[in-house]
KOLNU-191614 format. One record per residue (C-alpha): x, y, z; residue number from 0. Coordinates in steps of 0.02 Angstrom, whole numbers, plus 32768, in hexadecimal, padded with zeros to 4 digits. Layout:
N
NODE     u     v     w  num
NODE     X     Y     Z  NUM
...
***
This chain:
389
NODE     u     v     w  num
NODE  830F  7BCC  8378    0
NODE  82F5  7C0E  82D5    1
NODE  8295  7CA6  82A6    2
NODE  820D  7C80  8226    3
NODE  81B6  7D0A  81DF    4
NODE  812F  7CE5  8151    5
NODE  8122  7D83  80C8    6
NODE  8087  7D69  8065    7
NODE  80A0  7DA3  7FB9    8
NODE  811A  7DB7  7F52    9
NODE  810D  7E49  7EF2   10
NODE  8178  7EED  7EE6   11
NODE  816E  7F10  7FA5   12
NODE  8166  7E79  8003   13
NODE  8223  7E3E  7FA7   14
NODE  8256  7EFB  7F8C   15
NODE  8224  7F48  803D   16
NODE  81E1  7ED0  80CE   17
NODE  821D  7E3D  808A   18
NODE  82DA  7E8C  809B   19
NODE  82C9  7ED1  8140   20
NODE  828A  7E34  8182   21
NODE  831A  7DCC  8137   22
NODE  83A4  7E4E  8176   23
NODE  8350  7E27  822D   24
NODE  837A  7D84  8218   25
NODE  82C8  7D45  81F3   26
NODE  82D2  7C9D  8180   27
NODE  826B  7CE8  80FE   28
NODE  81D8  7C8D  80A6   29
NODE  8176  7CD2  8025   30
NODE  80BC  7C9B  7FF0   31
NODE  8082  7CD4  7F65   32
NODE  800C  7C95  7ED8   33
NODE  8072  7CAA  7E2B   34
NODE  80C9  7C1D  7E06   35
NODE  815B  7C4A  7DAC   36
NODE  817A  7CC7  7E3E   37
NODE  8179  7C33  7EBB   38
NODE  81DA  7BC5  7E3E   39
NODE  826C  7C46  7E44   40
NODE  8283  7C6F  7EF6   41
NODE  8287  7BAA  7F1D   42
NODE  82FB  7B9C  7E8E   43
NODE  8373  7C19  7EB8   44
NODE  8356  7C3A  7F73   45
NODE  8389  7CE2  7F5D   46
NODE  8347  7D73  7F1A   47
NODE  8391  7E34  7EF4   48
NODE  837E  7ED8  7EE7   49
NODE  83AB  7F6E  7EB7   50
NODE  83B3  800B  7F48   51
NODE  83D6  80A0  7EF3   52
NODE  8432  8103  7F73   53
NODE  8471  81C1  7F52   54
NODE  844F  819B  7EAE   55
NODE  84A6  80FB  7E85   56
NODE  846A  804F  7E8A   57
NODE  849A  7FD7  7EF3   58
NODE  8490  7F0F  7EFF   59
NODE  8443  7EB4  7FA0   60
NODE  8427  7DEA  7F9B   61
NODE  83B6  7DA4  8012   62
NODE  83DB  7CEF  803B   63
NODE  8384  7C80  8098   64
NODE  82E5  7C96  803B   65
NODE  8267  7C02  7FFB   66
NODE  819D  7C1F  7FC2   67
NODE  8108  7BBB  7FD9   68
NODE  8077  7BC1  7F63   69
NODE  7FE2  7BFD  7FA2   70
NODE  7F7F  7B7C  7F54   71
NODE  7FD9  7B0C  7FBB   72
NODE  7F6E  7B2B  8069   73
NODE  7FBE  7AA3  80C8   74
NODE  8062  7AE8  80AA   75
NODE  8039  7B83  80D4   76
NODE  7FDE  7B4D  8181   77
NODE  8063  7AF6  81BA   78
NODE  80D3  7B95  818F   79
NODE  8064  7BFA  81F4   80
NODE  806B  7B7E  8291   81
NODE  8141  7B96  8290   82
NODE  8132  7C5C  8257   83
NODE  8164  7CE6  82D7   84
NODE  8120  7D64  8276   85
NODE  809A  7D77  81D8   86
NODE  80B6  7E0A  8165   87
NODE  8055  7E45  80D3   88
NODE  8053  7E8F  8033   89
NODE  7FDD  7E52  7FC2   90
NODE  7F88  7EF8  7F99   91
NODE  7ED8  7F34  7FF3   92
NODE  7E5F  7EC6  7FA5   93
NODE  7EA5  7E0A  7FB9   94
NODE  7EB0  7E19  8078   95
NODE  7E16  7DCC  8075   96
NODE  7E5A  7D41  8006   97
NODE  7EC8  7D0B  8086   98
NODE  7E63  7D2F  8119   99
NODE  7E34  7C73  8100  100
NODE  7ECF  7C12  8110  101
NODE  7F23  7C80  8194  102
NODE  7E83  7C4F  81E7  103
NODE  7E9A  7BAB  81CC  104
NODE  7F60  7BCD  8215  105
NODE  7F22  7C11  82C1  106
NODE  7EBC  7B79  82DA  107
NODE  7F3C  7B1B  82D3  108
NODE  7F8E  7B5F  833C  109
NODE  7F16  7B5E  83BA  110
NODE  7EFB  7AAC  83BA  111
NODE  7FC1  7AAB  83C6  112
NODE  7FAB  7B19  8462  113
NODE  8038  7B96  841D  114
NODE  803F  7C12  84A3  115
NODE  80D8  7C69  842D  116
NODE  809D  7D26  8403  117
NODE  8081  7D35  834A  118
NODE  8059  7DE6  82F4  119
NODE  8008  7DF1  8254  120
NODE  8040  7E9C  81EE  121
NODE  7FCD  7EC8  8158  122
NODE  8069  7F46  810A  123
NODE  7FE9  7F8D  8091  124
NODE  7FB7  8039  804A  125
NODE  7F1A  802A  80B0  126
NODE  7EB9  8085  8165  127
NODE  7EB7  8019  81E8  128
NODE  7F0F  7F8C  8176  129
NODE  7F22  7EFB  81F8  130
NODE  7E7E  7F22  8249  131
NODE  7E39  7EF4  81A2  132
NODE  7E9A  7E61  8196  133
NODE  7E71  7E3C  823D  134
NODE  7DB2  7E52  8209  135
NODE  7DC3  7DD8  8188  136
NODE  7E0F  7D4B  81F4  137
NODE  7D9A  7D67  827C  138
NODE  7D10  7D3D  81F9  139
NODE  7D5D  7C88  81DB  140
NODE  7D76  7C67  829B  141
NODE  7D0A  7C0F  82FA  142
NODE  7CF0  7C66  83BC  143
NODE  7D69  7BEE  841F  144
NODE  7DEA  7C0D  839D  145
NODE  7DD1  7CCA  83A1  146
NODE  7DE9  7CC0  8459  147
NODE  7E97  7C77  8446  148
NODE  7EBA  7D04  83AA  149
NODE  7E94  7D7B  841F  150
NODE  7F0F  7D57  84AF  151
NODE  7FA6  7D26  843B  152
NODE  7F8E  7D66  838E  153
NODE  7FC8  7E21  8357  154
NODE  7F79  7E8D  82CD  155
NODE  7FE9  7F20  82D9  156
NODE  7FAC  7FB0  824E  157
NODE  803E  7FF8  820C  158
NODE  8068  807E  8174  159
NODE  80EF  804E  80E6  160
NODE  8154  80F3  8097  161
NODE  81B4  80A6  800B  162
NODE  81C5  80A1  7F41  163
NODE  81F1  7FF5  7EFA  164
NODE  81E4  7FD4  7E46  165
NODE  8212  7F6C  7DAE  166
NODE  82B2  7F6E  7D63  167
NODE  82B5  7F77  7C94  168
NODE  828B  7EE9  7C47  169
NODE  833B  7E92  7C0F  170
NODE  836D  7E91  7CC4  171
NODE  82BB  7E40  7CFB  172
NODE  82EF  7DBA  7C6A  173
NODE  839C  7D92  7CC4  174
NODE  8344  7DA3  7D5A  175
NODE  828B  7D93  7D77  176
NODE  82A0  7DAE  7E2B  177
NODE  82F3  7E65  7E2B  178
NODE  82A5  7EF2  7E62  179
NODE  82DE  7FB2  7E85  180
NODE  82C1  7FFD  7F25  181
NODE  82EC  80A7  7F6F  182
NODE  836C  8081  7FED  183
NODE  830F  80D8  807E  184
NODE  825E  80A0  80A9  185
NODE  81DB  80C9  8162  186
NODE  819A  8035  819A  187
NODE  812A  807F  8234  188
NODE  80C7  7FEE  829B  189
NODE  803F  8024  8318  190
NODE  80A0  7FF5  83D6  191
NODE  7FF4  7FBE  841C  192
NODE  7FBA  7F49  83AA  193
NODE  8053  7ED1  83E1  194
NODE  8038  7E36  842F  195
NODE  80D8  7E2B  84A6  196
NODE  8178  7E9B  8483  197
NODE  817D  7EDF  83CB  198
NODE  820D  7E86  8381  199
NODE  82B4  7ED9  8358  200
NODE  82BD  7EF7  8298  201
NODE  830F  7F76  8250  202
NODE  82C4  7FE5  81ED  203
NODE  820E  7FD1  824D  204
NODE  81E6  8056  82C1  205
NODE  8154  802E  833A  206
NODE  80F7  80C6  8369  207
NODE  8077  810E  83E2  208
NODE  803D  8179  836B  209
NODE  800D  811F  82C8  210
NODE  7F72  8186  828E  211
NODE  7FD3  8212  8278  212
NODE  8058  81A7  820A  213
NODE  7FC3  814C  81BB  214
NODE  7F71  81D6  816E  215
NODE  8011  8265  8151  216
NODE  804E  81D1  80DC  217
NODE  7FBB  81A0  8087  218
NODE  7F80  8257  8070  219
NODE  800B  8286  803F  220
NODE  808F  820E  7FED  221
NODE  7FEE  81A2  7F95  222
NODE  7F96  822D  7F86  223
NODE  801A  8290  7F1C  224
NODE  8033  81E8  7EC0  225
NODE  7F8D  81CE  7E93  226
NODE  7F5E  8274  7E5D  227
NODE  8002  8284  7DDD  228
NODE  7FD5  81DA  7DA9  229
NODE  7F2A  8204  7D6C  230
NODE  7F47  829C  7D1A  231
NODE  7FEC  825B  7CCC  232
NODE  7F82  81BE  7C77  233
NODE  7F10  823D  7C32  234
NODE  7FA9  8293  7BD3  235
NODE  7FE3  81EE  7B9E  236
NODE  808C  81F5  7C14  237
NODE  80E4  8147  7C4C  238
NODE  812D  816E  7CEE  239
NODE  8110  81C6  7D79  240
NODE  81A5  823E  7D58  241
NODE  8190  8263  7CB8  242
NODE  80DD  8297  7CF0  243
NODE  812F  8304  7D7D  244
NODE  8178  8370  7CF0  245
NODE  80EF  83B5  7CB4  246
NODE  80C9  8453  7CF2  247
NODE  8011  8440  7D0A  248
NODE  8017  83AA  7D4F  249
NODE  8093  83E4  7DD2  250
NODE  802E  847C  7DFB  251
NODE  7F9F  8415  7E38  252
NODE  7FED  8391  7E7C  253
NODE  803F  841B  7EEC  254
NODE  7FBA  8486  7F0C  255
NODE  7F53  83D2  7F5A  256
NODE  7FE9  83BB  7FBD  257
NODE  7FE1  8470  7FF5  258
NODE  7F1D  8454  8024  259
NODE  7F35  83AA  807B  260
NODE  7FD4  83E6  80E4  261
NODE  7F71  8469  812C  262
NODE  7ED4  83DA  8168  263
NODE  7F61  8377  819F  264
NODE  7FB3  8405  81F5  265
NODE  7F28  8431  8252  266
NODE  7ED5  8375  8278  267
NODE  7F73  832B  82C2  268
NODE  7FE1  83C7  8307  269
NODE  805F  83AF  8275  270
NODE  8103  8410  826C  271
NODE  80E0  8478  81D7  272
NODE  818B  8483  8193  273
NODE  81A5  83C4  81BA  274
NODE  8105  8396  814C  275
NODE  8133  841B  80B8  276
NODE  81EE  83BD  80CA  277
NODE  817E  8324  80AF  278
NODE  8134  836D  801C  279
NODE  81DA  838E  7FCF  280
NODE  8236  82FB  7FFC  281
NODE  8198  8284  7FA4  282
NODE  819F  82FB  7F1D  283
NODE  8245  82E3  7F05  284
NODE  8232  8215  7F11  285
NODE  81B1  822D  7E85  286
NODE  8228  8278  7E27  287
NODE  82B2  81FC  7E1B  288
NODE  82DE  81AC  7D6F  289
NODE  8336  811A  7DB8  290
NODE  8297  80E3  7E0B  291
NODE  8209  80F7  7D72  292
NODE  816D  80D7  7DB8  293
NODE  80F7  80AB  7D25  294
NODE  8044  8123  7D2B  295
NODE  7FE1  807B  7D08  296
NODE  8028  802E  7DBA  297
NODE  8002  80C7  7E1F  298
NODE  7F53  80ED  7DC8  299
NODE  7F11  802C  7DD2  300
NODE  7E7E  8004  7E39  301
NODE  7E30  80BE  7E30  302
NODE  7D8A  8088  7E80  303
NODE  7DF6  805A  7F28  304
NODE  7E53  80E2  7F11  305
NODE  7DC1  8157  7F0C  306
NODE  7D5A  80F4  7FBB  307
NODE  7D19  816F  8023  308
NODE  7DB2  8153  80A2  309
NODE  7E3D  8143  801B  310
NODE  7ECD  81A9  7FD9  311
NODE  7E4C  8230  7F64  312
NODE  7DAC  8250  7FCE  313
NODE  7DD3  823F  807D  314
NODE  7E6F  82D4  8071  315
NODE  7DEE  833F  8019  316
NODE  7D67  8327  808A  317
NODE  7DEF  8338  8111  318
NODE  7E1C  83EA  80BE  319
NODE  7D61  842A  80B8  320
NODE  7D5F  840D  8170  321
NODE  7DE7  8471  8191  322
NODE  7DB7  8501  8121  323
NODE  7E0F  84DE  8096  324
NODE  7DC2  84DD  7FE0  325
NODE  7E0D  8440  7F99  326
NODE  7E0F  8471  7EEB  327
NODE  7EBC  8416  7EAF  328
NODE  7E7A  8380  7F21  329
NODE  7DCD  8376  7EAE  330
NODE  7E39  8398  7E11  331
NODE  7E94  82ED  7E31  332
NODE  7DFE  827E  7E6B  333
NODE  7DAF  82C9  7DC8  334
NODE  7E2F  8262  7D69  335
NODE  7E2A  81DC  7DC2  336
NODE  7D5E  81CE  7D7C  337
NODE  7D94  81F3  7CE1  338
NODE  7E20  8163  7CD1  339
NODE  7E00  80D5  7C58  340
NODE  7E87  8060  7C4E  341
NODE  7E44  7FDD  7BDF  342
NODE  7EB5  7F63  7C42  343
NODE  7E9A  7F90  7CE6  344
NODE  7DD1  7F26  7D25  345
NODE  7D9F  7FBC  7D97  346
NODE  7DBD  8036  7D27  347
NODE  7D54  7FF3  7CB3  348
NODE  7CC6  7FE5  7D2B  349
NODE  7CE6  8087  7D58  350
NODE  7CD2  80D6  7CCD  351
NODE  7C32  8059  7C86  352
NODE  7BEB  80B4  7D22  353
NODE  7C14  8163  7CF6  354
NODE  7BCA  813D  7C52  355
NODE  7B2D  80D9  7C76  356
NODE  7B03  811D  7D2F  357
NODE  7B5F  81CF  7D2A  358
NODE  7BB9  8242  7D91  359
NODE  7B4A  8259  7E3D  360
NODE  7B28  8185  7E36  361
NODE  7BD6  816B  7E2A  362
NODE  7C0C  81E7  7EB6  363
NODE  7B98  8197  7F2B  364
NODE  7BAA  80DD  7F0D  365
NODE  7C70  80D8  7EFD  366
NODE  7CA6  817C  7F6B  367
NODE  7C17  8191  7FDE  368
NODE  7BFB  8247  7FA7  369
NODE  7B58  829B  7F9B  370
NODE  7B04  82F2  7F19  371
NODE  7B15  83B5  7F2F  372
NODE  7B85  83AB  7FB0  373
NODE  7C41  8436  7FB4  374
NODE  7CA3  83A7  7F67  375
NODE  7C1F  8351  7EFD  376
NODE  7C17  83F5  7EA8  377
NODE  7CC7  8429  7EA4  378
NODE  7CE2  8366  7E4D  379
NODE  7C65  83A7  7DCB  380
NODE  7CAC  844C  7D96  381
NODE  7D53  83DC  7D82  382
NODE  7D08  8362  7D2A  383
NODE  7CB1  83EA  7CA7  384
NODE  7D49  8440  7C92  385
NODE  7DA5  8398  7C57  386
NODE  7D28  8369  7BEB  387
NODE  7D17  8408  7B98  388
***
């Protein structure tokens, strides 16, 4: 029997990261996604590649075996989800509830098949409790017999993704619009309990019994990092991330908020100290590679999810205040991240019609859930003086 495994989305991650892994398990591999020139070339070619730069040189993988459904096409992608033996995702954090509807509509049909077969749904993005949210979402389209039967044979482990895959320059993309570059190592951590049956054997995926303590090391650190260099390198005007790594003052803070959330992690989870400062370099490091540009606009998009009360900017500072540390790096960078204003990126642009129209204390309460007058409200206002003056 064949191994199906469905990857929605497309994108940078899910052909660079999971989508790999899955196809060098032995998974047949299919994609859906909602660009159509994407699907187009996978079903053309069948194969996709990319580039793993490895000690410094790049290397070429194929993946074969590989076709993509539309996602406008829902009966397709039911009946994909009634053969699949496992669902991943990477989609990014705000269109899991976009296909909470059809995977909906794919456990009900298996139910009236009467599938007993185990099937675990993995929402693989940057995200706290991702596949609980996912999980959320589908709930909300099932009707209570069909949740019954979700419960006893559908999975939602929560997992954490460590891994850097980007675009390739633009003449390659025009040989090849399916080629991406990807750092040829990559943490793919699943949470061991939320399994339904034996976690399967992929390699590359490590389940764990200790996710939280993944979960949030990554994203306060790794995203973190990335988000805060990102910010501050848009408002020099830099491209890529490591070009913005160069400059001094950038690196400074972005080091001194690593230095402040290491120390809350330290101390919340029982973290090796040397083992997290490693971490520290070793991301650093990633950041820093010029065969793997990362461009600012990617990593800065979306800066009203990235500054949610539980996301990558407020939730490590307010994790550092509780441990007695003054986050003052930490407000630095979420300080930027109110004062970006890509004209191209939607959220930004509400973002800042809010700083503008409503001002400084509205805005930290709707969008980060931070009071007025409170140690980081005002620490984000002496940052926010000091850049505008």
């Amino acid at each position: 029997m064949t191994n199906i495994a469905i990857q929605f989305g497309a994108g940078n991650i899910g052909r660079g990261f999971i989508g790999v892994l899955l196809a060098r398990a032995g998974y047949k591999l299919i994609f859906v996604d909602v660009i159509d020139a994407v699907v187009e070339a996978i079903n053309q070619q069948g194969r996709y590649t990319i580039k793993e730069i490895i000690d410094g040189q790049a290397q070429a993988t194929t993946v074969e075996n590989v076709r993509a459904i539309n996602g406008k096409a829902e009966d397709e992608v039911v009946e994909a989800i009634t053969q699949a033996t496992i669902i991943t995702t990477a989609v990014g954090p705000n269109v899991l509830r976009i296909i909470a509807p059809v995977i909906a509509k794919g456990l009900q049909r298996r139910a009236e098949l009467g599938l007993e077969t185990p099937l675990n749904i993995i929402a693989c993005e940057n995200l706290i409790d991702n596949s609980r949210i996912l999980q959320e979402h589908v709930y909300s389209h099932l009707p209570p017999q069909d949740q019954t039967y979700t419960e006893q044979y559908i999975g939602f482990p929560r997992c954490v993704i460590d891994q850097v895959v980007t675009n390739p320059s633009e003449a390659e993309r025009a040989a090849n619009p399916l080629v991406v570059i990807a750092e040829g190592h990559g943490l793919w951590i699943v949470d061991r309990e939320g399994f339904i049956g034996e976690p399967p054997t992929i390699k590359g995926m490590q389940p764990t019994d200790n996710l939280d303590a993944y979960v949030e090391q990554k994203i306060f650190t790794l995203n973190t990092a990335h988000a805060i260099i990102g910010y501050l390198g848009y408002r020099k005007g830099y491209e890529f991330i490591h070009q913005a790594l160069q400059d001094t003052e950038i690196h400074q803070v972005a080091s001194g908020a690593m230095e402040e959330i290491s120390l809350a992690l330290v101390k919340r989870h029982n973290l090796n100290p040397e083992q997290q400062a490693q971490y520290v370099t070793d991301t650093f490091k990633r950041f820093a590679n010029e065969a793997l540009p990362d461009p600012i606009v990617r990593v800065a998009r979306e800066p009203k999810r990235k500054l949610a009360p539980n996301d990558r900017l407020i939730k490590p500072a307010l994790l550092a205040i509780e441990a007695g540390v003054t986050p003052t790096n930490l407000a630095t960078g979420i300080a930027a991240a109110l004062l970006y204003d890509n004209p191209d990126d939607p959220q930004a642009i509400e973002l800042s019609n809010a700083m503008r129209g409503q001002g400084l204390d509205s805005v930290l309460g709707d969008v980060c859930n931070i009071k007025s007058g409170s140690t980081l409200a005002e620490l984000i206002k002496e940052k926010m003086l000091k850049k505008h003056g």
